[in-house]
C-alpha positions in Angstrom: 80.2 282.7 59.9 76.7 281.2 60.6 77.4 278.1 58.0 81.1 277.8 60.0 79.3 277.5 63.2 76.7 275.0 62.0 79.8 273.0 60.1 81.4 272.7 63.3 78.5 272.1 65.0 77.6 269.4 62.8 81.2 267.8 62.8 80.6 267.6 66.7 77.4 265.9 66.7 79.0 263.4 63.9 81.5 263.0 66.0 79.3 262.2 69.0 77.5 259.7 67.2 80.6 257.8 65.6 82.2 257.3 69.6 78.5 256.2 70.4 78.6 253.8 67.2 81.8 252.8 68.4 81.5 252.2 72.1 78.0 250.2 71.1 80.6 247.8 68.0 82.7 247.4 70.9 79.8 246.6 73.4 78.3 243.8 71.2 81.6 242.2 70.9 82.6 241.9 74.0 79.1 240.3 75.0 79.2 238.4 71.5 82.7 237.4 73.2 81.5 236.4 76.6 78.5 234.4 75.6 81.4 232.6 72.5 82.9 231.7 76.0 80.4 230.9 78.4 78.9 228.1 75.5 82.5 226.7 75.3 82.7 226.5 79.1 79.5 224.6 78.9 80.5 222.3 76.5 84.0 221.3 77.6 82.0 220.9 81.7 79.7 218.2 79.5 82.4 216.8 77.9 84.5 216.5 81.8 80.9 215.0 83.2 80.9 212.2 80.4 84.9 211.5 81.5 84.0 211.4 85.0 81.3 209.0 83.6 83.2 206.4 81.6 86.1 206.4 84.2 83.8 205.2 87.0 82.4 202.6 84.8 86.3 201.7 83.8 87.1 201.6 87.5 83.9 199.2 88.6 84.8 197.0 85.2 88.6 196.7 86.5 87.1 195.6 90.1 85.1 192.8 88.4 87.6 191.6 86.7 90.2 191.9 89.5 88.0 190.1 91.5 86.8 187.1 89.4 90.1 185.0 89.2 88.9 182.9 86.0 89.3 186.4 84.3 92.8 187.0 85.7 93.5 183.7 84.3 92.0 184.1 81.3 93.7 186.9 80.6 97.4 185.3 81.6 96.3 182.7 79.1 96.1 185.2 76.1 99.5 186.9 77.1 101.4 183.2 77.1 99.1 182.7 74.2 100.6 186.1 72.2 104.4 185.0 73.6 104.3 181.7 72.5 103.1 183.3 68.9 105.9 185.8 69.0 108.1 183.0 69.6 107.2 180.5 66.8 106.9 183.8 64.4 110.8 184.6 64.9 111.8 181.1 65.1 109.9 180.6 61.2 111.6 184.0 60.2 115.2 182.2 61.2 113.9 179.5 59.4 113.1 180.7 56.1 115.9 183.2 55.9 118.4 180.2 56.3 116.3 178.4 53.7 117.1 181.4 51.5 120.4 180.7 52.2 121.0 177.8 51.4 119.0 178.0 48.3 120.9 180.6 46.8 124.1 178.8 48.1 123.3 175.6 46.3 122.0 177.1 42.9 125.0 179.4 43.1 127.3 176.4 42.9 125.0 174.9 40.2 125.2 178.2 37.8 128.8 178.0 38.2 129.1 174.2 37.1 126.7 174.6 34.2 129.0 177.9 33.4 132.0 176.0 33.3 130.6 173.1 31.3 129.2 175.2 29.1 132.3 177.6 28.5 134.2 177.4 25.2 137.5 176.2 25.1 139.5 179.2 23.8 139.6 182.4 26.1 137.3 184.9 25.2 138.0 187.8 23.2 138.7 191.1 25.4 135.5 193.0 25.0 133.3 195.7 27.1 131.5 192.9 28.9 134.5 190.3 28.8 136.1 192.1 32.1 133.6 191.6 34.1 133.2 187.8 33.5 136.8 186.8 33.5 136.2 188.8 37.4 133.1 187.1 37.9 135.2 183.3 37.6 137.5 184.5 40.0 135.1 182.9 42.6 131.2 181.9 43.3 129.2 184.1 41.7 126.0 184.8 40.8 124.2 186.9 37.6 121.4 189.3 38.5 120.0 191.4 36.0 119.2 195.3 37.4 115.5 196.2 37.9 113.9 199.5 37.1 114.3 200.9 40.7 117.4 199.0 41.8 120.7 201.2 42.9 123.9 199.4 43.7 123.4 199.9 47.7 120.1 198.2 47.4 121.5 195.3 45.3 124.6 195.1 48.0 122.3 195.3 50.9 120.0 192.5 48.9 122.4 190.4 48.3 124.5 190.8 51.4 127.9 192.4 50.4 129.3 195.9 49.3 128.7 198.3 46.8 132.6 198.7 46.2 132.8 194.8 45.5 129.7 194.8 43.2 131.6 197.8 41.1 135.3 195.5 41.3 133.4 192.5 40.2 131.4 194.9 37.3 134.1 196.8 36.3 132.1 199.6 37.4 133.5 203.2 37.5 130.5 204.6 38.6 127.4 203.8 40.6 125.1 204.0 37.7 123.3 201.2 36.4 120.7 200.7 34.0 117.4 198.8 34.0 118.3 195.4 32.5 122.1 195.6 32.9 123.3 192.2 33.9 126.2 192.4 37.2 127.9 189.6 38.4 127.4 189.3 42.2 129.8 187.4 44.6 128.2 184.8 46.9 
């Protein structure tokens, strides 16, 4: 009975000890915890002082420069300055792009004439590739040989027409190409 007593007696003061363990864990934490947030308190107020800082220096730069007019027009200068360059930009982009044009226009029509100067003078014999040139002189046309990452939407949206067309002109039952396939493209 006496070692049953001192068991239980000894379980109690175990017991005792792991709350008092416990409730001192859970002490250091919450003051491990409070002083975690009083630091960030203090750092985040720093970080509000150095705002408050740079925005009254903002606010007396504005004033100066509100206030001296050679600024103000210095500064409606470099905006007309900026327009004017966004003008002349888009009006280059319209320019090249119809220099494109008219590039591919004329060397489309020069292809075409060295293509019929150059053609035999019997019809050609029906073969895989022989549909899609007896298409292709239907009208202007143009060759383009397919590229490694080319797909016939990005071809049609190149060259400024439809993937259906490109596969009517081609033969084409599918939309797949190969790298180095030749297609006949209209103008």
């Amino acid at each position: 009975m006496n070692s049953k007593k001192s068991i239980l007696a000894a379980a109690a003061i175990l017991a005792t000890f792991a709350s008092s363990a416990q409730q001192v864990a859970t002490n250091n934490r919450e003051a491990f915890m409070r002083q975690q947030a009083y630091n960030e308190m203090q750092r985040v107020s720093g970080q509000v002082d150095v705002l408050q800082s740079n925005i009254a220096e903002l606010s007396q730069r504005i004033s100066r420069l509100e206030g001296d007019s050679s600024s103000r027009n210095e500064i409606e200068a470099l905006r007309a300055e900026v327009a004017a360059l966004k003008a002349s930009n888009a009006e280059l982009r319209n320019r090249i792009n119809s220099m494109h044009d008219e590039i591919v226009k004329e060397l489309s029509v020069k292809i075409a004439a060295l293509m019929k100067q150059n053609a035999p003078a019997s019809a050609p014999k029906a073969t895989k590739s022989a549909p899609a040139a007896a298409s292709a002189a239907e009208g202007p046309h143009r060759e383009y040989t397919v590229r490694p990452d080319d797909s016939l939407w990005l071809i049609a949206q190149a060259f400024k027409t439809t993937v259906p067309k490109i596969k009517e002109m081609n033969n084409l039952k599918d939309n797949n190409i190969r790298p180095g396939q030749k297609l006949i493209l209209p103008l």
